[in-house]
matplotlib code that plots the C-alpha trace (Angstrom):
import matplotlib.pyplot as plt

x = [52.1, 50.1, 50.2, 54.5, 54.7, 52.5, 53.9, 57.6, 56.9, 55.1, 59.0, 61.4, 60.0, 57.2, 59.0, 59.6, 61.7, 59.6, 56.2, 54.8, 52.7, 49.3, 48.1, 44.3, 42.3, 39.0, 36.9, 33.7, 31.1, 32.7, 35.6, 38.8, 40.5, 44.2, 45.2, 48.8, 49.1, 52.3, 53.1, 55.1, 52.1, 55.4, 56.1, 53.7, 54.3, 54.2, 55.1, 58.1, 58.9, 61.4, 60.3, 58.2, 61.3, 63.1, 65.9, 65.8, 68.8, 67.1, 67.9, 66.2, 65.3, 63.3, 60.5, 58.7, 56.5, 54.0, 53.7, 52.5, 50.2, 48.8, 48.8, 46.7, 44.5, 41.1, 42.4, 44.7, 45.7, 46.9, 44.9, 45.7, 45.8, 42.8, 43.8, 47.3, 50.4, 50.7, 49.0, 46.7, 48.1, 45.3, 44.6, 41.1, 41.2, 37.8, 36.8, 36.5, 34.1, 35.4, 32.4, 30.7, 31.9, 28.9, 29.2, 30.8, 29.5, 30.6]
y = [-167.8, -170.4, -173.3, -172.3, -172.8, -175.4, -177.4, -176.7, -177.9, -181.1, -181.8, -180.4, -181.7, -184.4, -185.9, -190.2, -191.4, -193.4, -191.5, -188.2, -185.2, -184.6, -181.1, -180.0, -176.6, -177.9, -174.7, -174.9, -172.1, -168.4, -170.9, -172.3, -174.6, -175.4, -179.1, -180.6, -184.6, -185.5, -189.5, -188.3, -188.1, -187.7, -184.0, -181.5, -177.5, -175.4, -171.7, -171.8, -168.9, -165.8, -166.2, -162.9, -161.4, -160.1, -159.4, -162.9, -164.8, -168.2, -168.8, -166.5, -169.1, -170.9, -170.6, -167.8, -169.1, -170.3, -166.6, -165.6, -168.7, -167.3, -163.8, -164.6, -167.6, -167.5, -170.4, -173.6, -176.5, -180.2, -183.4, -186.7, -188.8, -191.4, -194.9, -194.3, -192.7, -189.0, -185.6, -183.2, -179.5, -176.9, -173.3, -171.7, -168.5, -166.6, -166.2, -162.8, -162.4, -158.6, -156.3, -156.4, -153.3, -151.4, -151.2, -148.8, -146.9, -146.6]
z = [-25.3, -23.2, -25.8, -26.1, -22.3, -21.7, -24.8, -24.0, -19.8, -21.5, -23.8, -21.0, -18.3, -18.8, -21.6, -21.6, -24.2, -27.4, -25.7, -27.2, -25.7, -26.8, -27.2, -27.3, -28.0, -27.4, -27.8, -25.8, -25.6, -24.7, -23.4, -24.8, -22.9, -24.1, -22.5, -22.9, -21.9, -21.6, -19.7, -16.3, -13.7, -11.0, -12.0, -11.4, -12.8, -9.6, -9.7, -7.7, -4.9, -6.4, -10.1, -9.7, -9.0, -11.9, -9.5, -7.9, -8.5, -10.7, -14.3, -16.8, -19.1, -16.7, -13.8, -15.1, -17.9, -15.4, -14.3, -18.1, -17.9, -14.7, -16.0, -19.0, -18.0, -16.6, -14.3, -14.7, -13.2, -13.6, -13.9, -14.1, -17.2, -17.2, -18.8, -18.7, -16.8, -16.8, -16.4, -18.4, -17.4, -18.3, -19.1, -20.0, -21.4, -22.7, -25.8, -26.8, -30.3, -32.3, -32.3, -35.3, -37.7, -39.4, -43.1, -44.7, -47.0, -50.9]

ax = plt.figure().add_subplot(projection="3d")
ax.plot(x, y, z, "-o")
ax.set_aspect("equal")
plt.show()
């Protein structure tokens, strides 16, 4: 659900015409940080007031993905895009290994 939101902000709304987005899952240790690049450094993802409200009168279809990202992310944020124009936006969520499952007999 992060990478979907993330990745759609990065083609709705960070999108420049003949310039792509770059998506990342560069695991680290008990870590995975998800990082989307996209080349428009002048439009930052803020959670806006009245998206927490299902009642609030906004758009369903937008303003309340950031909410899940928030919801499910250990933390996020936006950075910008050494070298070139634009911004990194980031979300690191834990890495949770399954316990291990004994054997089971025969």
């Amino acid at each position: 659900m992060i990478v979907a939101e993330l990745a759609s902000n990065a083609v709705t709304h960070g999108r420049v015409p003949g310039r792509n987005a770059l998506l990342r899952l560069p695991r680290t240790d008990g870590r995975l940080p998800i990082e989307v690049t996209d080349t428009r450094d002048e439009r930052h993802p803020t959670l806006r007031p009245g998206t927490a409200d299902p009642d609030a009168d906004t758009e369903l279809e937008t303003g309340r993905g950031l909410l899940i990202v928030e919801a499910l992310a250990e933390t996020r944020g936006v950075t910008p895009r050494t070298g070139a124009p634009g911004k990194t936006v980031w979300a690191v969520l834990p890495v949770v290994r399954p316990a291990a499952h004994p054997a089971v007999p025969s």
